[in-house]
N, C-alpha and C positions, 0 to 999 in steps of 0.2 A: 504494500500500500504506500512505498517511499516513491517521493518522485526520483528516479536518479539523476544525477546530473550528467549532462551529454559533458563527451571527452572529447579533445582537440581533432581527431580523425576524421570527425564527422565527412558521410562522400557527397556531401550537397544533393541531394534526393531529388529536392526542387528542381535544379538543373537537368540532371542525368538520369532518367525516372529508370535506365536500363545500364547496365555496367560489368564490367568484368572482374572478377578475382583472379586469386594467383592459379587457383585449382577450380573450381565453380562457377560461375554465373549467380549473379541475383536479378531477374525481374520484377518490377512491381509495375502494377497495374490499378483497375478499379474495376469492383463487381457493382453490378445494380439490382439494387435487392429491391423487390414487391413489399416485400412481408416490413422492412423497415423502412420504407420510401426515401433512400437515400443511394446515393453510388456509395460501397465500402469498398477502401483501399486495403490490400492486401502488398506481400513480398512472399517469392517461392528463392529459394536456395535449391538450382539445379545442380546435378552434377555434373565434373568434367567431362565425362563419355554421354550425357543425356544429347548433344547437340550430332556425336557423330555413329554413333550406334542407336539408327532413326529405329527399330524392332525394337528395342528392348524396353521393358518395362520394371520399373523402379517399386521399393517399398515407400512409404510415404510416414516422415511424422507432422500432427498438428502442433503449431507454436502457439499458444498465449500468453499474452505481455501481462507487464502488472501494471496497478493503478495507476495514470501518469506516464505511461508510455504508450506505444503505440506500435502500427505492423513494423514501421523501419527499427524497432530495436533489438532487432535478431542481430539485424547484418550494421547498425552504426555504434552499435555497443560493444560487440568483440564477438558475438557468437559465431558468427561468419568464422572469424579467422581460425576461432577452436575449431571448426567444424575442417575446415580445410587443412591446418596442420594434422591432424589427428586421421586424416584419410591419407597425408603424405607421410605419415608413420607407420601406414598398415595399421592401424586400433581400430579401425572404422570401414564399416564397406559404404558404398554409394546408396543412398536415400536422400528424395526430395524433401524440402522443410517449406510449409507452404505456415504464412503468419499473416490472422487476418486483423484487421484494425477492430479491437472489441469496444474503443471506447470506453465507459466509465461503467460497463453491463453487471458486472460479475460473470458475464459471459451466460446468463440465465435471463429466460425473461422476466421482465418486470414484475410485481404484484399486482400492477394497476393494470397490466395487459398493456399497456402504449405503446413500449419496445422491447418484442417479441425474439430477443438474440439469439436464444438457444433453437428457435424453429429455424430462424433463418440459417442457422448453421447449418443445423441437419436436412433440412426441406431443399435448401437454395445451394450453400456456397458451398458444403463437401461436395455432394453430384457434380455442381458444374465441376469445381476444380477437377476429378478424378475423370471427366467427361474430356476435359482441356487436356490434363498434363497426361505423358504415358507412367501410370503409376498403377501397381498391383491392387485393383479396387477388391479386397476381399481384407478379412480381420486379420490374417495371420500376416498379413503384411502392411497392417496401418497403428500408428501409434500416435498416442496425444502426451504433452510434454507442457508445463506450464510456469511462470514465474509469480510467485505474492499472490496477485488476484488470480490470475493465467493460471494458479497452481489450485487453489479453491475449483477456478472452472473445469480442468483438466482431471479430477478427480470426478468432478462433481459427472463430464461426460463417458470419462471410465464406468464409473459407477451406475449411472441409469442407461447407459447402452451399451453393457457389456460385449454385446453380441461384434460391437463395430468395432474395438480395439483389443488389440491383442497385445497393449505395456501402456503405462502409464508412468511419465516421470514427474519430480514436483520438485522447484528449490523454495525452500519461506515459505509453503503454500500459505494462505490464507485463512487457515484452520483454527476452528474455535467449537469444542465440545458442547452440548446443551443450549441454554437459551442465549437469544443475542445480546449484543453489546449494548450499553446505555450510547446514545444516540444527543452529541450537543451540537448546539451552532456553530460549526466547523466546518470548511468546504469536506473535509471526507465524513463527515455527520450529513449532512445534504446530500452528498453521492448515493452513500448507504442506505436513505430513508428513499431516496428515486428508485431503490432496487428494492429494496423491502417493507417500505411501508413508511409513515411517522401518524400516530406511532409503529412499530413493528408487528408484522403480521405475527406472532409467535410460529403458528401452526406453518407458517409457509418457509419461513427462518427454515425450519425443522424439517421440512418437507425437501428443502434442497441440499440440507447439508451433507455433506461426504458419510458424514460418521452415520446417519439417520438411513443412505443406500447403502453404505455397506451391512450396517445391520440386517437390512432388509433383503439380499443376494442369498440364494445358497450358498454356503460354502465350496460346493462344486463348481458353483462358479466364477466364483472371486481366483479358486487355486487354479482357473484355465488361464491366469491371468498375471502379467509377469509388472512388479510393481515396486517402484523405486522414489524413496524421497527423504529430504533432508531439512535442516532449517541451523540459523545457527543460537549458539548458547545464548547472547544477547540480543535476541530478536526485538526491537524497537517494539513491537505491536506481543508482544509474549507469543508469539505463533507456534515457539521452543514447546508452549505446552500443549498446545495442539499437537503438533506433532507428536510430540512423548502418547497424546491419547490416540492418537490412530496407530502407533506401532504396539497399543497395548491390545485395543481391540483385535488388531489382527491377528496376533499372537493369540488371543484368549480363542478366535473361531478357526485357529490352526491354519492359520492362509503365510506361507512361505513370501517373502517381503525383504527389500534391502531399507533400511531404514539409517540413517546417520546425521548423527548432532556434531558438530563441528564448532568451535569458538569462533565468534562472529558475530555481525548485529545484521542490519535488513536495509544492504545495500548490493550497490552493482556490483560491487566488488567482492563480495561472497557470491555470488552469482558466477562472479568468472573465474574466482578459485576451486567451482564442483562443476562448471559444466562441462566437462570433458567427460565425465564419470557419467553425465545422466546422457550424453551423448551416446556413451559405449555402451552401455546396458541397452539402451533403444538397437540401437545396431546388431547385438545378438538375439533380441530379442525380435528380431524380425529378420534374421535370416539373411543379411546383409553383408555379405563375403568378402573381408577387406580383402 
């Protein structure tokens, strides 16, 4: 929920809406959504062989940013360059990273019904994208992956569409056990309450949180399902105990889980000291052959 602060690198997006890496490709573009009446910008991280081996078809993971960022903070923040060092190490096989602009959503829809994010996701921009890019549209090769809020959401779409991803990764997710937060005059007090209510829906809080789906899964099939995430000891927002409570519950329903607490508070910069980790775990976990 931090805003990060952009770093000196920035590739001017404005200018260059299309550009080259050392290993990759990054595109970004603009989808036009029905369902939120708006164009949403999106960024895909193709791979190096995606432009010359025109048959082949890629696994795919989703990116979701956190509060305060946006689609370009995959590729202007550093994840880009992890992502391409770590394939020119052999750590990593080739997979597309498609990151769509969620805005201030939680990546869920609203309570009021206004903005409808989570359909659009699923209704709209996953099909088109996987219609668009050549990418293995089937679960054992699609993953979602998320940062702070992005991690809240990425759980939150692990969790009630099982069926569609087959790993889920999370750094700082946005996790909070039981009922919601008190809610003040704060721009992220007003975010929060555009997404869940003011006052707060309890029952709806409840309805979308991670820990309220996973409870609710079989266990057979949460363990079809490969799941990694971390947050650090100093988590500005306590998200550290969040986390401690999803790696308890999931140990209590016996579901196999990489979990890790690291010294750290809830910045970009923790971010760029594990994402190579949730990088690589994605990549085995989808069969992606460095």
């Amino acid at each position: 929920m931090h805003r990060f602060a952009r770093v000196s690198f920035l590739l001017l997006f404005v200018a260059t809406p299309v550009f080259l890496l050392a290993a990759s490709r990054v595109e970004c573009n603009r989808f036009h959504s029905r369902l939120l009446r708006r164009d949403v910008p999106y960024c895909v991280v193709l791979p190096s062989s995606y432009d010359t081996d025109k048959t082949r078809r890629y696994p795919v993971v989703y990116y979701l940013h956190g509060l305060g960022d946006n689609e370009q903070s995959l590729v202007n923040l550093g994840g880009w360059q992890i992502y391409d060092d770590l394939f020119r190490q052999k750590k990593i096989g080739e997979f597309l990273m498609i990151a769509p602009n969620g805005y201030s959503s939680f990546f869920i829809n609203s309570r009021d019904g206004k903005f409808a994010y989570k359909d659009f996701f699923f209704k709209e921009f996953l099909p088109a994208m996987e219609k668009k890019y050549r990418v293995k549209a089937e679960r054992s090769s699609r993953g979602i992956m998320g940062i702070s809020m992005g991690g809240y959401g990425a759980m939150n779409y692990a969790f009630s569409h099982p069926q569609m991803f087959a790993a889920v990764s999370t750094h700082m997710a946005a996790l909070r056990d039981g009922g919601p937060p008190d809610l003040d005059d704060t721009r992220e007090g007003r975010i929060l309450a555009n997404v869940f209510g003011k006052p707060v829906d309890d029952a709806f809080y409840k309805k979308n949180s991670p820990f309220t789906l996973v409870r609710n899964l079989p266990v057979s099939t949460l363990r079809r399902m490969a799941i990694y995430f971390d947050c650090g000891t100093s988590d500005n927002y306590g998200f550290d105990q969040g986390a401690r409570g999803m790696d308890k519950l999931l140990t209590e329903r016996g579901v196999k889980h990489e979990f890790h607490l690291y010294p750290g508070r809830h910045d970009w910069q923790f971010v760029l000291d594990h994402f190579a980790a949730s990088l690589e775990f994605q990549s085995k976990a989808l069969h992606a052959t460095p």
